[in-house]
N, C-alpha and C positions, 0 to 999 in steps of 0.2 A: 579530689583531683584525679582519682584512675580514671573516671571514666569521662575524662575532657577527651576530646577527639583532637586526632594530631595528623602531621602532614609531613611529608618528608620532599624539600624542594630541592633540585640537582643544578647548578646551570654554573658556568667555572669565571660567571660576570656576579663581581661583590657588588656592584647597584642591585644587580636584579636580584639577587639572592634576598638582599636587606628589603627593598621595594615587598616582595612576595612574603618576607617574615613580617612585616608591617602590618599590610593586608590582613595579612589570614590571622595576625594574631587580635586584633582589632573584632575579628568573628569569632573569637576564642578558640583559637586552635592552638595547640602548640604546636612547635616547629623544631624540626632537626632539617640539617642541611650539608650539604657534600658538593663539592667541587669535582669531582670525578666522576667513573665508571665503580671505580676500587673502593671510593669513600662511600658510596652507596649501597652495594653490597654487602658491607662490613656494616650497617645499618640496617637493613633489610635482615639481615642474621638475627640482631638480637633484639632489636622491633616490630611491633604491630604497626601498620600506618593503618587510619582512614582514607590517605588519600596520598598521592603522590604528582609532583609537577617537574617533569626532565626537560632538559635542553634537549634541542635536537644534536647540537656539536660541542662534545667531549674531548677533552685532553687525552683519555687514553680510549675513545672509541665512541660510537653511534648513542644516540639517545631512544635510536628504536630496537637496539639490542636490550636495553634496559627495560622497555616496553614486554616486550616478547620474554623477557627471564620472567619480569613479574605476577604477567598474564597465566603463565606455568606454574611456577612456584606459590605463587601467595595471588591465588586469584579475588581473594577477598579483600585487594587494595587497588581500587581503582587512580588511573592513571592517565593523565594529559600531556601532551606534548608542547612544547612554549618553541614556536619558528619563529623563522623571521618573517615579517611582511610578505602579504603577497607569494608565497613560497605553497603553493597549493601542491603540488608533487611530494614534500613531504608531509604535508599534514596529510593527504591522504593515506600513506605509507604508515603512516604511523594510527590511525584508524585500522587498517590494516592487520596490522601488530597486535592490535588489540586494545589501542588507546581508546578512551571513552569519547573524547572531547581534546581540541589543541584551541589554544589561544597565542597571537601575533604578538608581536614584540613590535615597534612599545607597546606595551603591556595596556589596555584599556581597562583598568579599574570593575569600572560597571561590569565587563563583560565577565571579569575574572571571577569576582562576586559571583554572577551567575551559576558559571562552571561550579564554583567550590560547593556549592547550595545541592545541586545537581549529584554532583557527586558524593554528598554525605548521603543523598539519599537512596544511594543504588544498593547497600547491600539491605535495606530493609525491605526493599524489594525486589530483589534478586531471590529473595527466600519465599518468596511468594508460588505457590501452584498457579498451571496455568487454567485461568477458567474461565465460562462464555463470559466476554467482556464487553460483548453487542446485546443485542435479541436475542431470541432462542429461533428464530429464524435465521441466523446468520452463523449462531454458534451450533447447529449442526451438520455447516460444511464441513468444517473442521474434525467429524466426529469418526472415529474408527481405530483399529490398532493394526493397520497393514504397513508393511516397513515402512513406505515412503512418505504416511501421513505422520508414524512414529517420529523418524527422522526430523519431519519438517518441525513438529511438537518440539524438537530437544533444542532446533535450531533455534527456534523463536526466545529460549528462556535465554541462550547467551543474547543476541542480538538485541534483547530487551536493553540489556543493561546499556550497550552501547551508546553514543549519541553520531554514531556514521549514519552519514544519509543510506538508505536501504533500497534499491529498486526490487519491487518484486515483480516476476513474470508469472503467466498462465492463461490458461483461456479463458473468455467468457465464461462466468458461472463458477469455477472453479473457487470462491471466497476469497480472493486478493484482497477483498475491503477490511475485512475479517482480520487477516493478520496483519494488516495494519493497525488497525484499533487492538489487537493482541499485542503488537510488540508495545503501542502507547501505554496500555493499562498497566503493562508488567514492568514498566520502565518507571522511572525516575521522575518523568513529567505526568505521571497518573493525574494530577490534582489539577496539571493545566488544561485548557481547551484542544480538541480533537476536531483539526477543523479538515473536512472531505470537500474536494473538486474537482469536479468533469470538467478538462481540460476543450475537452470538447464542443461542451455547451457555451461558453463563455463567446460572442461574436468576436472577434480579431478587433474591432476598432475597438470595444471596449476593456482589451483585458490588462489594459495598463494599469485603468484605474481600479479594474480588481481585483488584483493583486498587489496592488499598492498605494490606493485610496487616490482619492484629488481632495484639493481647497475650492474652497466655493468662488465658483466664476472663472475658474482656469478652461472651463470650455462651455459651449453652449449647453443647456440644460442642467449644469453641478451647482443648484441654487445653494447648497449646504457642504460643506466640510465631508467628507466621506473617507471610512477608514476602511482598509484595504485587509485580504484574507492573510494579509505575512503578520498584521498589526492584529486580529483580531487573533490568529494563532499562538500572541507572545506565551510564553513560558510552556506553550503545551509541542503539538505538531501540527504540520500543515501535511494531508498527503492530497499527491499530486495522482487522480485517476485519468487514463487515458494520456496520461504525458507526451505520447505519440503526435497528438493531435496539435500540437502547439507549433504555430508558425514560427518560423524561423527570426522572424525580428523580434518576439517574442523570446524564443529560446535564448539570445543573448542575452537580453536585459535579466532574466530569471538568474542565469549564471553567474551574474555580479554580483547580485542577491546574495546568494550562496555560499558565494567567496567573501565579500566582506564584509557578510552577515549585518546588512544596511540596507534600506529602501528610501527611493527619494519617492513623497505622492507628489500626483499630475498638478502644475503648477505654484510647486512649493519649491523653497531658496534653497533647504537644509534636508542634508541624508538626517534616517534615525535609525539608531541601531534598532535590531531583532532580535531574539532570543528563542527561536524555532527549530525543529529539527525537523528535516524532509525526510518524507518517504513518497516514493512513489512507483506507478504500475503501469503495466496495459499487456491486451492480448495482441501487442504487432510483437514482430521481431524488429524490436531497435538495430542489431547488428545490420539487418538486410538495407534499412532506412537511411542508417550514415551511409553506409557503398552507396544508393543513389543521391546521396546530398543533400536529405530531405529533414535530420537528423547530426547536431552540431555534435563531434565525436568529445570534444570539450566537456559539453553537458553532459551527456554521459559518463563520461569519465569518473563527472564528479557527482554523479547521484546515483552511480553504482559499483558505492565502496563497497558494500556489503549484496550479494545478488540472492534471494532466494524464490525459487521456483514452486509454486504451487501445481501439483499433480492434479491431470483431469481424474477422472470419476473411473475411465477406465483403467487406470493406473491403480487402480485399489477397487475392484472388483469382490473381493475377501471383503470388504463395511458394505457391501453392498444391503444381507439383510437385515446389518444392526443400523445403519444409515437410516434404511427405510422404516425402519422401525420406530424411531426417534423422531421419525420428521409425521409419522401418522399418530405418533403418541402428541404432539404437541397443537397439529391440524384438529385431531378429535378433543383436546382440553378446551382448545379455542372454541369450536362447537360445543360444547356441553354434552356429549355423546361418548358413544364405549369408544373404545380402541379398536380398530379391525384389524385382522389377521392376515396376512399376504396368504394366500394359496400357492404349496409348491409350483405349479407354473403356471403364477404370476412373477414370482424368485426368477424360475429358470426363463422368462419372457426379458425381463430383468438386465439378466445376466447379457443375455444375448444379442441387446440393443446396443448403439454405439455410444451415446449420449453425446453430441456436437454440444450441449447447451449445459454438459457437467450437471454439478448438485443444482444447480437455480431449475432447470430443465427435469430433475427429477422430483423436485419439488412440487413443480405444476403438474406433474399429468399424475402424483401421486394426490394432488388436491382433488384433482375434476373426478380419479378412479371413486376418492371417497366421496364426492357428490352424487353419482352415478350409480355408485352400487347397490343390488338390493337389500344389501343385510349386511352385518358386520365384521364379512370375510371378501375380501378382495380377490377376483380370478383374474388371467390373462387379460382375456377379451375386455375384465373394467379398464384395461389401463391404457388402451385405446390408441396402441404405441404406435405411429408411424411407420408404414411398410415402404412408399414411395418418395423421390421426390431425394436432389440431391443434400447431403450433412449443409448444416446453418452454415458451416466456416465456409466452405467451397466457395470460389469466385462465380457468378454469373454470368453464365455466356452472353443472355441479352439484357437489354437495358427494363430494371427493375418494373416500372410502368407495363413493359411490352409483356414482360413475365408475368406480370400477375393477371393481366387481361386476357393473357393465354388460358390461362392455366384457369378462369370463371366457365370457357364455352369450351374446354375441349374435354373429352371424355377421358377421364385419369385410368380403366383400364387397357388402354391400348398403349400403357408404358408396359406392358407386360401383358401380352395377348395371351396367353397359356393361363388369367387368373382372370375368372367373370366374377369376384367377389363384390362386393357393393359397398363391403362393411368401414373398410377404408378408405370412403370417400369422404367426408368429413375431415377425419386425421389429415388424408394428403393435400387437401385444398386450406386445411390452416396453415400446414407445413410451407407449402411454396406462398402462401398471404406471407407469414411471417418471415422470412428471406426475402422476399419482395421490399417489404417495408425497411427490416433492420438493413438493409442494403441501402434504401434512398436516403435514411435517417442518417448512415456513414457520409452519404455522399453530399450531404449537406450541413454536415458538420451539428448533427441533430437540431437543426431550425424545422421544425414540426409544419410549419408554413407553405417552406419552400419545399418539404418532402410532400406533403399531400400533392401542392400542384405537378411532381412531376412524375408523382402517382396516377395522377388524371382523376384524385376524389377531393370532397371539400376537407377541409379542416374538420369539423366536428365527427368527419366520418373517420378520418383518422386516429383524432380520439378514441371513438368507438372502439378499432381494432388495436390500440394499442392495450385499452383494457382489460378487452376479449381474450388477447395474448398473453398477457402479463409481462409486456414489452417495459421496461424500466426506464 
């Protein structure tokens, strides 16, 4: 009997207290229980809990006070918060605090179940190191000991545990993807599905049923039943890539979602609960997006309980030569081939570059240096780094089309008449292709179709260069 797992429920309502002693004992937990602030302290002193369930409103004070002591003092007893209905201000607050998970009153059974499942299984993997939980393509963005990547490293093992929806920021290339499947792996829902979507890609009239499937014949073409990315996500995460990009009639319906953890699919009678936890990303600034209206401050609100920032590339300049080292040790396994060595400046060329395209960007031109080079030391010159031509983020003054068919007839040294080099014309004519492209690609909401034509090339040729580039 020691090592039954037990729970310690707070809430100063004797239905619910019995209702939740029912429950959880039915899953073999035992249960201690406390009508106060005072009674559960005096518990908390002389027990272990596996898990603990607070009211939000106490007889002698807050239920996120009790969150917050717990989270400090005995962080190895995970903690939910039980609101009332609809009461989204404080379950966020109490996510906040440090609560894993809240569940609404009344009390939905199934869902509680869920939670308590959930929660038995965060301290066994809480104790878990963090390791590549992707690719090894993906887990060497991640890779370096410069404070900000440390930092981000320590941030990720709390946030694991948590079940707050996460928004993470950073730029292009920077592994947002990454730490999201970091925080899934090391979290609780490891066993469930890891389901990724570009918000982006989805065309607007279809993302109803994307997200939350149709019945067959609710619209023209739905010959069959179709389940939707919240229903294919149950028990694991759904992260939301580019969340920016999501229309505004969209972003409400998502929000409901969210809030009462239910989806109704297209043409169906009955909501069905979810069991999902969001995270999601993009390289816009959501702050700037709500000011112009473009961006429901609501939604955000609620999917950036938790906010963490992935540093570009030149924020941790210190990983630069172990970075690059890891990602040529993995490029040359892949090839069957030795390992090459960076040549001192190739490092200091390195160093010196701005990287707009982060780790994805030093990836490729570390691939093309080791295609390119003659032996298996890497110099400056292999790496063939871009001198001209403005950073990938930078906005374009003219329209993408007009840009790129500049930039085929006009001679690229007369951006800088003081250099008749030759050698970077290559580089600079992919440089402004590539900004050309991932510009029309934004401007059409990545429909490949409608980007080629206002490209002025066929589609297959855009293939071509999206290959060429290693455009995603």
């Amino acid at each position: 009997m020691n090592d039954q797992r037990s729970a310690l429920i707070v809430d100063d309502e004797r239905d619910i207290r019995e209702l939740l002693v029912l429950t959880l004992g039915r899953m073999g937990l035992r249960t201690e229980t406390a009508s106060s602030l005072g009674e559960a302290r005096a518990l908390l002193a002389v027990h272990r809990f596996d898990l603990c369930l607070t009211d939000m409103r106490l007889p002698d004070g807050s239920g996120i006070d009790l969150i917050a002591e717990i989270t400090a003092q005995y962080p190895q007893t995970p903690v939910a918060m039980i609101t009332a209905f609809g009461n989204v201000e404080a379950a966020v607050e109490a996510l906040k605090a440090g609560a894993f998970d809240f569940v609404s009153k009344p009390v939905d059974l199934a869902v509680l179940r869920g939670l308590v499942k959930h929660a038995l299984d965060l301290p066994q993997r809480g104790a878990r190191r963090l390791n590549a939980p992707a690719s090894d393509a993906l887990a060497t963005r991640l890779y370096g000991d410069s404070p900000a990547i440390v930092a981000l490293k320590q941030t990720l093992g709390k946030v694991a545990r948590s079940q707050a929806p996460v928004y993470i920021a950073g730029e292009s290339g920077t592994g947002k993807e990454l730490v999201a499947r970091t925080i899934h792996e090391q979290g609780p829902r490891a066993s469930g599905p890891f389901v990724p979507v570009n918000c982006g890609a989805i065309p607007a009239e279809l993302m109803e049923s994307e997200f939350f499937g149709h019945k067959k014949g609710s619209f023209t073409g739905a010959h069959v039943d179709k389940m939707g990315l919240f229903q294919a996500a149950e028990g694991g995460t759904l992260f939301l890539d580019e969340v920016a990009e999501l229309p505004l009639p969209m972003q409400v319906k998502l929000l409901r979602a969210i809030q009462e953890k239910s989806v109704r699919a297209v043409g169906a009678n009955n909501e069905v609960a979810v069991d999902v936890r969001i995270l999601s990303a993009t390289h816009k600034d959501l702050a700037a997006l709500i000011a112009d209206g473009r961006f429901r401050h609501d939604l955000y609100y609620r999917i950036n309980v938790i906010e963490l920032r992935v540093p570009p590339l030149r924020e941790r300049l210190d990983d630069l030569p172990g970075l690059s080292s890891a990602i040529l040790h993995r490029l040359a396994g892949q090839q069957g081939r030795a390992e090459p060595v960076l040549a001192p400046d190739a490092v200091d060329a390195l160093r010196g570059y701005p990287f707009p395209g982060n780790v994805r960007e030093l990836e490729n031109i570390l691939e093309r240096a080791l295609a390119l080079a003659e032996d298996d030391r890497i110099e400056a010159a292999d790496l063939r780094l871009p001198t001209y031509g403005p950073p990938l983020t930078a906005p374009m003054s003219a329209p993408a089309s007009v840009q790129l068919r500049e930039a085929l007839i006009r001679d690229p040294r007369q951006a800088d008449p003081r250099d008749s080099m030759t050698s970077a014309l290559p580089s600079y004519i992919e440089e402004i292709e590539r900004n050309a492209i991932q510009q029309a690609l934004e401007d059409n909401r990545y429909n490949k179709t409608k980007a080629a034509a206002q490209l002025g090339i066929t589609f297959r040729a855009l293939r071509y260069k999206l290959k060429k580039l290693g455009i995603d």
